[in-house]
KERONU-163515 format. One record per residue (C-alpha): residue number from 1; residue in three letters; y, z, x. Coordinates in nm, 3 decimals, always signed. Each point is the difference from the previous one (the first is absolute). Example, Ala and Ser with C-alpha at 12.3 -4.5 7.8 and 13.67 -1.06 7.14 Angstrom:
REM KERONU-163515
<k = 1&r = ala&y = -0.450&z = +0.780&x = +1.230> .
<k = 2&r = ser&y = +0.344&z = -0.066&x = +0.137> .
//
This chain:
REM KERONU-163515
<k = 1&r = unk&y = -0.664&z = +1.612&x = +0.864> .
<k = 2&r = unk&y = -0.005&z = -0.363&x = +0.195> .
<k = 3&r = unk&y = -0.131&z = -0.272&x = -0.116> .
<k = 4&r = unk&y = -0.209&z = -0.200&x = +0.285> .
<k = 5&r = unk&y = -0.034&z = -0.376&x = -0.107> .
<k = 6&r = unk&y = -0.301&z = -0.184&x = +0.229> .
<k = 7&r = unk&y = +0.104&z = -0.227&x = +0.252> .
<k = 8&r = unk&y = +0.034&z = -0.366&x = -0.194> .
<k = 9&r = unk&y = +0.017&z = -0.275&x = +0.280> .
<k = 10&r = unk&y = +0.247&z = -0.224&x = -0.079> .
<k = 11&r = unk&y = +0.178&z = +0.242&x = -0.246> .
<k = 12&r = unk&y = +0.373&z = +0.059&x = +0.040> .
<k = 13&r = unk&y = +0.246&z = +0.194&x = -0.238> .
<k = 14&r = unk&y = +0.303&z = -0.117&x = -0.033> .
<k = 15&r = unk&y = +0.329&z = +0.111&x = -0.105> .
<k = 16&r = unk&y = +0.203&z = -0.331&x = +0.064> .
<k = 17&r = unk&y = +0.086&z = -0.116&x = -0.383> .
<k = 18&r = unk&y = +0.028&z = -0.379&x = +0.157> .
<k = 19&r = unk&y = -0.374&z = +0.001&x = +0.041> .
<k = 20&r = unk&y = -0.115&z = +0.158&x = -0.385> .
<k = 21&r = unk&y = -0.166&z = -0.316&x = -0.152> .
<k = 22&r = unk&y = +0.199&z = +0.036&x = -0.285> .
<k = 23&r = unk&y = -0.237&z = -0.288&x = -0.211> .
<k = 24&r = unk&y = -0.320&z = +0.263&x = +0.059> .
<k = 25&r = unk&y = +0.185&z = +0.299&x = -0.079> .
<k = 26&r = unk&y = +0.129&z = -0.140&x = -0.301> .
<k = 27&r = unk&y = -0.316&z = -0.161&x = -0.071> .
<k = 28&r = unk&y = -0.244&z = +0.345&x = -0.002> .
<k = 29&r = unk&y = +0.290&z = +0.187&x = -0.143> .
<k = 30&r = unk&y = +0.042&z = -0.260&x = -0.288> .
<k = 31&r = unk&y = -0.367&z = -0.108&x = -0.042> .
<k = 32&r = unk&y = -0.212&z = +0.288&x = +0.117> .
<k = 33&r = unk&y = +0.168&z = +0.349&x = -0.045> .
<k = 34&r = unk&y = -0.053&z = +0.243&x = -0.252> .
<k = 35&r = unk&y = +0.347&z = +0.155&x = +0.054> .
<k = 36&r = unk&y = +0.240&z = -0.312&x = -0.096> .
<k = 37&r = unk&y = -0.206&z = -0.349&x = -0.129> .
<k = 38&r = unk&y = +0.278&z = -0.288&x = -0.037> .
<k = 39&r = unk&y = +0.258&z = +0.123&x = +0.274> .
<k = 40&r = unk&y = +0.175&z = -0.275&x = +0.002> .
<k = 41&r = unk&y = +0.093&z = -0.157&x = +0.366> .
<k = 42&r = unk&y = +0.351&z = +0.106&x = +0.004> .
<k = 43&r = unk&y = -0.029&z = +0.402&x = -0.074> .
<k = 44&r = unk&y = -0.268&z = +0.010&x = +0.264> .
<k = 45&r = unk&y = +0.233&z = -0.178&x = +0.268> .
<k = 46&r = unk&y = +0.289&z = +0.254&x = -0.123> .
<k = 47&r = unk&y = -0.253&z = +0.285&x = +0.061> .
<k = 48&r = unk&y = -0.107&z = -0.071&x = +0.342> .
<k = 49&r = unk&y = +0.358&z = -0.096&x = +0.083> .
<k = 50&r = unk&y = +0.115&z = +0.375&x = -0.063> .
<k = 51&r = unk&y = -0.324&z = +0.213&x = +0.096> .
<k = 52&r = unk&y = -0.131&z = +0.070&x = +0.357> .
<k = 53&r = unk&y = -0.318&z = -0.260&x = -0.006> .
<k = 54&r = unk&y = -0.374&z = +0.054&x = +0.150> .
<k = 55&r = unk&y = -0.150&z = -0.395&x = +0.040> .
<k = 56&r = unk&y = -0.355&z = +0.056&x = +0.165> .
<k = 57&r = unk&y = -0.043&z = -0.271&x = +0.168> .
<k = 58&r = unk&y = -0.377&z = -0.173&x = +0.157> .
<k = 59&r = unk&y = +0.027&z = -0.251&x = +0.229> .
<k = 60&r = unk&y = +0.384&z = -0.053&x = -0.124> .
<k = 61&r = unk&y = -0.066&z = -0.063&x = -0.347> .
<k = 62&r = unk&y = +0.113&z = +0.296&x = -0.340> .
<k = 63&r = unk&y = -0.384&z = +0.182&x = -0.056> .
<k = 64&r = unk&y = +0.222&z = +0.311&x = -0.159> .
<k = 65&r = unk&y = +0.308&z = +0.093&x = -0.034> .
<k = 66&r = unk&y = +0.165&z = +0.344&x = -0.116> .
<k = 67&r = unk&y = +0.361&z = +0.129&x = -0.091> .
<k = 68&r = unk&y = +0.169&z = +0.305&x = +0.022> .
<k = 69&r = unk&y = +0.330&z = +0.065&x = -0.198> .
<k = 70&r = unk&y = +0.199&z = +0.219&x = +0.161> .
<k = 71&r = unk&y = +0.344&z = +0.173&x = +0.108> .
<k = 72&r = unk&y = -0.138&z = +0.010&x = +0.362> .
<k = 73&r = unk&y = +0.101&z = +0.419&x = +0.055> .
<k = 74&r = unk&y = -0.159&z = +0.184&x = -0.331> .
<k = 75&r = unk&y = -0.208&z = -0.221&x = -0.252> .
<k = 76&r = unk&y = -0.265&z = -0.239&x = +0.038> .
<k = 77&r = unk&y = -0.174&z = -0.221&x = -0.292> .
<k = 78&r = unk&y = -0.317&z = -0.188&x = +0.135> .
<k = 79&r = unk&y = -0.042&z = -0.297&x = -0.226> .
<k = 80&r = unk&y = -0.217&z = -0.317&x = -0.036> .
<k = 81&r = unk&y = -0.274&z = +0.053&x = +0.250> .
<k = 82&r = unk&y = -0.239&z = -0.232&x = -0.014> .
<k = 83&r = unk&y = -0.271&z = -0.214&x = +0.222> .
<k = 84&r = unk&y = -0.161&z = -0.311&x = -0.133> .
<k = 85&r = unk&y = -0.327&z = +0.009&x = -0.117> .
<k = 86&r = unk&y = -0.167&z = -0.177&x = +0.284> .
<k = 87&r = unk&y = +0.111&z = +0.247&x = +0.250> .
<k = 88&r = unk&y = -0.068&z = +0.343&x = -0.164> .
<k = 89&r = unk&y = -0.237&z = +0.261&x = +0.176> .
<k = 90&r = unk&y = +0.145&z = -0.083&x = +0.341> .
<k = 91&r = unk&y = +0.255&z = +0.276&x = +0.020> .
<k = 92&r = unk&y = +0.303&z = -0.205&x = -0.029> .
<k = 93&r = unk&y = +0.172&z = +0.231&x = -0.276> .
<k = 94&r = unk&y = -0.059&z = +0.260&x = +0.203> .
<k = 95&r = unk&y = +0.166&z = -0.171&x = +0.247> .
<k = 96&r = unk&y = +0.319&z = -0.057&x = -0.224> .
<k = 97&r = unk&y = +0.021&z = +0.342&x = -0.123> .
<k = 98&r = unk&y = -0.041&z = +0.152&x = +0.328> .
<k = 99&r = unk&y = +0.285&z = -0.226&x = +0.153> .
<k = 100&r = unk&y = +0.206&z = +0.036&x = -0.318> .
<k = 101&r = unk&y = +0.012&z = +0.434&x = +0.035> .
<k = 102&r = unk&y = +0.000&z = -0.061&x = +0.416> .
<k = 103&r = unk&y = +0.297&z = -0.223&x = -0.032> .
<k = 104&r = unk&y = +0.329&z = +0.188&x = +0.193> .
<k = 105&r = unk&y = +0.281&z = -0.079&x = -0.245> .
<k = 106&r = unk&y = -0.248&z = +0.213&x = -0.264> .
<k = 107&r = unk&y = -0.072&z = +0.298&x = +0.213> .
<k = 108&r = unk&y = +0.226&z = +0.228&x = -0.169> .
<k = 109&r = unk&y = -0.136&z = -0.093&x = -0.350> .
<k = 110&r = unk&y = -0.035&z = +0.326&x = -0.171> .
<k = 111&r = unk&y = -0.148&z = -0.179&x = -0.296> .
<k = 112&r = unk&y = -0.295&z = -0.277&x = -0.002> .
<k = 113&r = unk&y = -0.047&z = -0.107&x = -0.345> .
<k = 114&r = unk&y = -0.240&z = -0.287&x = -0.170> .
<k = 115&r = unk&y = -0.170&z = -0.089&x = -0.266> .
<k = 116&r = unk&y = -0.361&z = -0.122&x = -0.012> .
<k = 117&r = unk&y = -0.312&z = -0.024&x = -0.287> .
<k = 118&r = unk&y = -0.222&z = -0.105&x = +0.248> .
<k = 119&r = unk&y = +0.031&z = +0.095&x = +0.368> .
<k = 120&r = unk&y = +0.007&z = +0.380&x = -0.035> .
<k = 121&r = unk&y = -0.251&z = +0.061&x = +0.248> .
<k = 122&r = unk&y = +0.246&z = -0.168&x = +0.316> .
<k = 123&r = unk&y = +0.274&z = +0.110&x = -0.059> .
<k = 124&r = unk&y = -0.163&z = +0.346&x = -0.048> .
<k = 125&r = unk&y = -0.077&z = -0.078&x = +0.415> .
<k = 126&r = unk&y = +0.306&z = -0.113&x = +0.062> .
<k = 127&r = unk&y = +0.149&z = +0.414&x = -0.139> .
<k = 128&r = unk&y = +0.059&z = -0.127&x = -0.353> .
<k = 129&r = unk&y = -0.059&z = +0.226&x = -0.272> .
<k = 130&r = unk&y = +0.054&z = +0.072&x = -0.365> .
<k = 131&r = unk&y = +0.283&z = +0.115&x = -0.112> .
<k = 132&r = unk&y = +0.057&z = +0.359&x = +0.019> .
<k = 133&r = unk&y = +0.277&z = +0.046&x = -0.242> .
<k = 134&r = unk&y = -0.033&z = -0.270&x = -0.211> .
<k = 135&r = unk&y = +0.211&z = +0.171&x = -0.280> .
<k = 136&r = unk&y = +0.298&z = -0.056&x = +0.265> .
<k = 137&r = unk&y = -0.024&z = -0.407&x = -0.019> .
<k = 138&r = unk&y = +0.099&z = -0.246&x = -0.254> .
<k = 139&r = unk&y = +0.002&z = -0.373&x = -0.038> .
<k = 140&r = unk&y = +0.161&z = -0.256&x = -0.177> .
<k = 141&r = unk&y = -0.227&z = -0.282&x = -0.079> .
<k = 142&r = unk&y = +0.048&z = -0.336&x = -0.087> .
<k = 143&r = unk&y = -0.253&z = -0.233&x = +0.144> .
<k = 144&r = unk&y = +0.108&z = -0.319&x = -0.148> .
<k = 145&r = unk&y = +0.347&z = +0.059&x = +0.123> .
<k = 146&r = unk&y = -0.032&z = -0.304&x = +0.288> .
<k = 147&r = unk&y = -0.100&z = -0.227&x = -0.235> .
<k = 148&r = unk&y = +0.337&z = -0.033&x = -0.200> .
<k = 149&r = unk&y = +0.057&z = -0.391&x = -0.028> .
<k = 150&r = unk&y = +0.325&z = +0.015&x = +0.126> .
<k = 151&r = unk&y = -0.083&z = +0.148&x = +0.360> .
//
């Protein structure tokens, strides 16, 4: 399955971490996400610094931005996908996911994982699908874990 984001003049994905507006990534993350309210500043910096970054870019300035966590040969996590408010229903995060699962250091990824409440219905375009032996996986979760004082 291939997932065909429009044409968005003026749109350009990016994989260059020098050009991730780190104040609006931290800024949705922090202020609008469901997935981690109150990141602070610094964990979001350390995160971008050690995962393979998506900035969707319009006219040069951070519209969206998406993460993948990854080995680069076997394992992919796509994380923190997101495109403000304002520009929704264009097709940008189709964009980003399409560029994220085209990108060449990923094309041996044997597993795509993420994590959504919301968005089941692209990523389901993009090949995404339930689980299919759940039973299998496990987590450890501890969602406040960032926001030790001390970090």
């Amino acid at each position: 399955m291939s997932l065909e984001p429009p044409a968005i003049p003026g749109l350009r994905i990016s994989t260059d971490s020098a050009e991730v507006d780190l104040d609006v990534v931290h800024g949705f993350l922090s202020r609008e996400s469901y997935w981690c309210p109150d990141i602070p500043r610094a964990v979001v910096a350390r995160a971008v610094a050690n995962s393979l970054c998506f900035s969707a870019l319009l006219d040069g300035r951070q519209v969206g931005f998406a993460r993948v966590v990854t080995d680069r040969a076997t394992f992919a996590y796509l994380a923190d996908v997101f495109v403000l408010p304002e520009q929704r229903g264009r097709g940008i995060s189709k964009a980003i996911v399409a560029a994220a699962l085209a990108h060449p250091a990923l094309r041996t990824v044997r597993r795509y994982m993420l994590a959504t409440a919301d968005a089941h219905g692209l990523y389901a375009q993009a090949g995404f699908t339930a689980l299919a032996r759940p039973e299998r996986f496990m987590e450890r979760y501890r969602p406040t874990a960032y926001l030790d004082p001390d970090l």
